[in-house]
Structure formats: structure tokens, C-alpha cells
N, C-alpha and C positions, 0 to 999 in steps of 0.2 A: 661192469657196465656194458652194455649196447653198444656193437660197431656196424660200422658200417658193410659188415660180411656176413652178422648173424642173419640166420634163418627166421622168416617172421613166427615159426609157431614154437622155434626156442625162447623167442622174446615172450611169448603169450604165456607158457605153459613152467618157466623157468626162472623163479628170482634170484636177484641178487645176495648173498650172505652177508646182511649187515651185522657186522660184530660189534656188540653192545658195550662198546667203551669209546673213553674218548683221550684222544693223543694230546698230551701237554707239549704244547710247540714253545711256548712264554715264559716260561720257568728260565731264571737266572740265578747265580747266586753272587752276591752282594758284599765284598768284603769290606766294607768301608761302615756297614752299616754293621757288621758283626764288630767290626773291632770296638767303635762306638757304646755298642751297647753290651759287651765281656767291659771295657772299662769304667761301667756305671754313668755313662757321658750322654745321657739319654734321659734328658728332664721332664716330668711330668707336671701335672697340675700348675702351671704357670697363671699370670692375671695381672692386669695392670695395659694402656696402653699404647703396647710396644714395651720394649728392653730398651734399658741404658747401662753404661757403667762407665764409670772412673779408667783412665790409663793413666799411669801412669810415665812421663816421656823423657824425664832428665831425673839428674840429681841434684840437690842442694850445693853450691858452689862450695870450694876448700881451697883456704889460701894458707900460707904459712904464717908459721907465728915460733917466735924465739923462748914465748914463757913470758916474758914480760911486754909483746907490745899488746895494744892495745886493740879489744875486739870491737868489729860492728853488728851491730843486727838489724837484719829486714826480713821481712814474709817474703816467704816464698811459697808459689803456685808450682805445684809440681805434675798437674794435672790436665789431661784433657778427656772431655765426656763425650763417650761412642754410643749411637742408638742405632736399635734397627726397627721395622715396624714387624707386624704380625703377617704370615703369609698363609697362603691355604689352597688348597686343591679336589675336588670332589669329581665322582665318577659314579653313573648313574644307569639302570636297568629296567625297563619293564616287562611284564607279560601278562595280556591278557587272560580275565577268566579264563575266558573258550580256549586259548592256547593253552591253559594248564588243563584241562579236565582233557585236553588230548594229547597233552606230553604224559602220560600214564599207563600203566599196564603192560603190555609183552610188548606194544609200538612205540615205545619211549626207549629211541635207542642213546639218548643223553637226557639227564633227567633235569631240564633247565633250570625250574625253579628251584628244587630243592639244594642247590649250589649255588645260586645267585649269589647269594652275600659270599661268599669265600671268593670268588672270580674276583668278579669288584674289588676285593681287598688286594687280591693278587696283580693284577691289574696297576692299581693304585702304588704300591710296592716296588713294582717294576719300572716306574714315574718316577720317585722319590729315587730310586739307584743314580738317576741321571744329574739331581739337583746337587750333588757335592759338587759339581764342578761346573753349574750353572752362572752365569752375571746375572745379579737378580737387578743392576738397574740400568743395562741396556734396554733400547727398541722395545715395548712387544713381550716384553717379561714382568710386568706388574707385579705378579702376582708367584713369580718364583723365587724358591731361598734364591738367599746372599751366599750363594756356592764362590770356589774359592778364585772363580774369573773373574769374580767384582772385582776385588784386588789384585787379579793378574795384569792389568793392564799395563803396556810400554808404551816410549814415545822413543823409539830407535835404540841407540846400543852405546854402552860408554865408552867416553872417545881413550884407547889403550893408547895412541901416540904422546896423549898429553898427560901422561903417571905423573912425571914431576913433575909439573907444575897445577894440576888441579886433580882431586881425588874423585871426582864424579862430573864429565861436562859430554852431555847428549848431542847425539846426531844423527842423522839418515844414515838406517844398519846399514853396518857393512861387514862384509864378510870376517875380518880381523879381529872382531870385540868380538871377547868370549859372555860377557854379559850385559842383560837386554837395562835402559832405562826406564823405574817403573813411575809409574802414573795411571792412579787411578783412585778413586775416593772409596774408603770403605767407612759403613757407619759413621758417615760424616766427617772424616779425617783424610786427610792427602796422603800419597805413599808416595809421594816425592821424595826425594834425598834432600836433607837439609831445606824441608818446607819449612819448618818449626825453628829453625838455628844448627849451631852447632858445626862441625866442621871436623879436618882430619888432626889428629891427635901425636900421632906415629906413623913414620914410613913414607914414600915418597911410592908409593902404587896406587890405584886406583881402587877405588869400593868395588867389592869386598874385601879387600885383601889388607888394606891399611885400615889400622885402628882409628875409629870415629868416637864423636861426640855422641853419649847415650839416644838424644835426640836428634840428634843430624838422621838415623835411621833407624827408627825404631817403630815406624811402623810400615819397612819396604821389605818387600818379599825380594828372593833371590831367582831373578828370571834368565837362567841359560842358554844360549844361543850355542844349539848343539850340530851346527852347521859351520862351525866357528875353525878357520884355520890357527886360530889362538893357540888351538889344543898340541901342534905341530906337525900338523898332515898337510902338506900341499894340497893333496885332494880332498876333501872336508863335505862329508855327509854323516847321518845317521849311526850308518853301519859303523864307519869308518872309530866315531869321536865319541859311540854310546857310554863303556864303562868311563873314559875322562871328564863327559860330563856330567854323568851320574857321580859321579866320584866329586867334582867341581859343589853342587848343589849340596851334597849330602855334608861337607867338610865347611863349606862356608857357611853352611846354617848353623854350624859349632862353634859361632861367633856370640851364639846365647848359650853356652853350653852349662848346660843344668838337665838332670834327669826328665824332668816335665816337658822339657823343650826340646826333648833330641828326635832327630827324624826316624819314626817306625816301619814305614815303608815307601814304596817309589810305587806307583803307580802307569804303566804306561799303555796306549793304544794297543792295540794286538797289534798290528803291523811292526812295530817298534819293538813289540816284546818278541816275536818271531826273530829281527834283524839280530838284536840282542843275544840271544842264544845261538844262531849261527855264528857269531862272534867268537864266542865262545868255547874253548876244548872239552869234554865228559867231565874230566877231574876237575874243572872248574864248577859244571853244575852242580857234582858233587853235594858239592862243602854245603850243608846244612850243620849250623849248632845250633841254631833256636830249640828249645823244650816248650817255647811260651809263643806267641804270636799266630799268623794266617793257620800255619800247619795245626797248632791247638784246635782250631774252628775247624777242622775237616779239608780244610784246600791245599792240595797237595802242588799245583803250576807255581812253585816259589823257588828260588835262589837267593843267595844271600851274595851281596857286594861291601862290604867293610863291616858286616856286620847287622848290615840293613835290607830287612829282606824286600825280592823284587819280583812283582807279581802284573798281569793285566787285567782288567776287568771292562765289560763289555760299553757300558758309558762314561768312557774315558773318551773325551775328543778328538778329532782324528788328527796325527802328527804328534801329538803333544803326551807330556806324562807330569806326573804331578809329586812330590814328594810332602809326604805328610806326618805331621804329630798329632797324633791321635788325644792327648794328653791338653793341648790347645784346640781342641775343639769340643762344640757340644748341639745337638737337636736339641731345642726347649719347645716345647709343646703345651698348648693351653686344656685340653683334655684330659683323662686319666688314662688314657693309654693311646698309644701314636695312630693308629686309625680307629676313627669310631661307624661303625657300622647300621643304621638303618634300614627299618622295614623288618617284611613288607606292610606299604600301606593301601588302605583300597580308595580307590576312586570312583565313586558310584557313576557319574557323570561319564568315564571313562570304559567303568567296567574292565582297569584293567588292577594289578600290583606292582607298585613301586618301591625299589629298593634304591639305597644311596651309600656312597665308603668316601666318608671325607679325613680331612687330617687338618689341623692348623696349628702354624708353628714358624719355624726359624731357624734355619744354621748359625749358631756363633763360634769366630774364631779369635781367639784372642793372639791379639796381634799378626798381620801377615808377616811380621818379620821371622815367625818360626818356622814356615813353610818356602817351598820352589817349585817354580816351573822349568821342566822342558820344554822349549821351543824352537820351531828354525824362523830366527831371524832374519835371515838374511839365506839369499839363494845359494845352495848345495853345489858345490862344483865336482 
């Protein structure tokens, strides 16, 4: 390009070498949506609307009986119905005739139109990466999935002074509770602790750690407060508490432990995954056994911690990291396939073509109680 030192008849007599390609700066790659759809968790053709479904949140009561005394019966509802509505996203292009009949021939150094629809798609793509960990019903978000902030929400941290005598009692964080109290409504259900009934069953600790009532928690995520002197560091940050809280999250979610339900990966901030791995010694990052998971799809930035591997991806929240069962989750989409593509159409009035990449659809996550967040609660000393 032209400075301010060129000679005027270099400028006249000497062009620039535009080389006839064009630099992909946007390109990411997406593991949440690869895992998703390698485990067939990627629904098409949906209708109806909005989703609902049945959870189910206790068991049938059981009381003792010697053989001969005598039984009662009543009905029992064992159920509560979670909906979400339909959500959707479009992203749009045009170009004039006159702009295409002069993006052509040897001066067409990007060939606009004849890649419209793939941008758009790509575009649209790189949108959707962000929506797993969206709140789709905060402020200002209408119209984005139920990413798994809907259900992240706390209301301070549990109180650890009072283990024996209450298994879960909320208060303005503080630095000593290693876990957040959660509150927040997903598909029309509370993730309170013991919104529904229920209570501690065994043990004189604090949730999670003491055995509850099916219902006392069964639809609360496990929110880590990884800033937590809980873990046993006087000094309490990040770097400091990373694998005890990952380790915390990943071990208390095996509170549902069933194959469907066990946590597949951890997900965290790059900042977070950086801290992490300086953490950490060579022979640690080592230890890869998976044959099956991220590494199968081509992503090689993984570790594994108890067995659960531990990776970052680009819209991951900033601070925070997320641990996820791929297996409780699912994209339903009302189309026959997740973006549908448009165009071009002509607009005579316009005289120009218009293309369009929409998608409509939904995150569902069956029960947040599968799932964890990392979070700093309370400020890092």
C-alpha cells in the first residue's frame, strides 16, 4: 500500500499485488457441538408448540411391614412437567445486480456471491458455539437457547459453619463455602434445594455431601466456588484450588451415578485452562487413556483429571468453566437439518439478491442436577 515516502510516479505507474484469496480469520472449532452430534443428540424434524416433558422428582414412599400388618394405598404423583418454548436465530446478505456483474472475472479478488450461503452458515455456526452456555431467560435474550446459565443461577454460597445442624442454609458468599447456592428456574421448575420437600437422609454435612431426599435435589446443578479457602489453602484463587475443584464438581455429580449421567468433560475459559496447566507437572499432562471422546473428533488441547477429560473452548464465559454430560443433553430442531439456508432471491424493486442461514430450535438438558459450574464466588485472596 502507498506511504507516505513513495515517489508520485511509483504510485502511478506500480500496483499493488492483490493476491486472490481470502484469509479465514472466524473459523472455530466447537466441541460441544461435535460431542452432541458423534452421540446422536442432535434432533431433527421436531413440531408441536414448544417441548414438554415429564420429570420425574421422588419416589413412591416405603414403609415397613412384618408380613402380616396391614397395607394402605394412595396415588401418588411422582411428577413434574418442564417446557421450553422454540427459539431461533437468522443472519442475512445481500448484493446488488451491479455489485455482482463486477465481482467477476480477473477483478474478483473474493468471489462474494458465489460463497454467500456457506459465510452465513459459518457465521450462524460460530453464534450457536456460544448458545450452550447462554441464559436464555435473562434481560435481552428472548430469543436465545436455554444454555446451561438458565440453570446456573445462585443466591450466595452454603452456609459450611452450620453442617450439623442444616444440610443446605444460603448466605452472602463468602470466601469459606466451597459450594455456591443455586437458584434459578429452568423449564418452569426451581433448582432450589428442597423447593419440592424432602430433606437430609444421612450424615450431618452439608449438600452435597450428605445423602438427601430424591426430591430435596433433583433438579440443582452443583455450583463450585473455586475461590473457596474450603479446599485448604489459606491463600484461595484459581491457580491455587483448580484440580480440588474440578475434582469437587466432577465427584459430587456421582451422586447420580449411572453411565448416562457421568460428567464427559469440563469445560473451562482459556484463561482458566492456561492457569490449569501451569498447575500442573509434563507427567501429569501426560496421562491420556481415552480411545473415545474430544481426541476421537480431532482435538488434541485435552487432559484428563479422574478420568474426565479437560479441555477450553472459545465461548466459554470469562472466569468460569462448566462440566458437562453430553448424554443429558440434546439440540431439538424443528427443520430437517440444523441450519437451513436460503436464496438467493431477487428483488426487482431493489435490484438487488438476497440470501438468509436461519436455524430454529432449543437446547434440552435433562435435569441440571447432572451438570457443574465453576465459579468464583467469592473474592480470591
Amino acid at each position: 500500500m502507498a506511504s507516505p515516502t513513495d515517489w508520485s510516479r511509483l504510485i502511478g505507474v506500480t500496483i499493488v499485488n492483490h493476491l486472490r484469496e481470502e484469509e479465514l480469520a472466524t473459523f472455530r472449532k466447537f466441541k460441544v457441538f461435535a460431542a452432541l452430534e458423534a452421540s446422536g443428540n442432535v434432533v431433527m424434524n421436531q413440531s408441536g408448540r414448544g417441548m414438554d416433558w415429564n420429570v420425574r422428582y421422588r419416589n413412591t414412599p416405603v414403609s415397613g411391614n412384618s408380613g402380616d400388618t396391614p397395607r394402605t394405598f394412595a396415588r401418588q404423583n411422582l411428577w413434574k412437567l418442564a417446557n421450553l418454548p422454540w427459539r431461533g436465530f437468522v443472519t442475512t446478505d445481500s448484493i446488488y445486480r451491479r455489485e455482482m456483474l463486477e465481482n467477476r472475472g480477473q477483478q474478483a479478488l473474493v468471489n462474494v456471491a458465489s460463497n454467500m450461503a456457506s459465510r452465513l452458515q459459518e457465521s450462524l455456526e460460530q453464534h450457536l458455539a456460544t448458545q450452550i452456555y447462554s441464559n436464555g431467560d435473562a434481560a435481552g435474550y428472548e430469543n436465545a437457547f436455554h444454555g446451561m446459565d438458565t440453570f446456573m443461577g445462585n443466591d450466595g454460597t452454603i452456609d459450611t459453619s452450620l453442617a450439623a445442624s442444616s444440610v443446605a442454609t444460603k448466605r452472602t458468599a463468602v470466601i469459606a463455602d466451597v459450594y455456591g447456592y443455586p437458584s434459578a428456574t429452568y423449564a418452569g421448575l426451581k433448582t432450589q434445594l428442597g423447593y419440592y420437600g424432602g430433606g437430609r437422609t444421612s450424615g450431618v454435612d452439608i449438600w452435597p455431601k450428605s445423602a438427601v431426599d430424591p426430591e430435596f435435589d433433583f433438579y440443582s446443578p452443583v455450583i463450585v466456588n473455586y475461590n473457596s479457602t474450603g479446599f485448604g489453602a489459606t491463600t484461595a484463587n484459581w491457580k491455587v484450588n483448580c484440580i480440588e475443584a474440578t475434582r469437587e464438581g466432577i465427584f459430587q455429580c456421582k451422586r447420580n451415578d449411572t453411565r448416562e449421567s457421568a460428567i464427559d468433560m469440563v469445560i473451562l475459559d482459556r484463561n482458566l485452562y492456561i492457569q490449569y496447566l501451569n498447575r500442573l507437572n509434563s507427567t501429569e499432562r501426560a496421562i491420556v487413556t481415552k480411545s473415545t471422546g474430544l481426541r476421537s473428533y480431532g482435538f488434541t488441547d485435552v487432559f484428563e483429571q479422574d478420568g474426565v477429560e479437560v479441555t477450553t473452548e472459545y465461548a466459554v464465559p470469562a472466569g468460569k468453566g462448566y462440566g458437562i454430560s453430553v448424554g443429558n443433553m440434546e439440540l431439538r430442531c424443528l427443520e430437517n437439518q440444523l441450519m437451513v439456508a436460503e436464496g438467493p432471491f431477487f428483488s426487482e424493486e431493489l435490484q438487488s439478491y438476497r440470501y438468509s442461514c436461519s436455524v430454529l430450535g432449543n437446547l434440552r438438558f435433562r435435569s441440571p442436577r447432572n451438570f457443574f459450574q465453576l465459579a468464583p464466588l467469592a473474592t480470591a485472596t
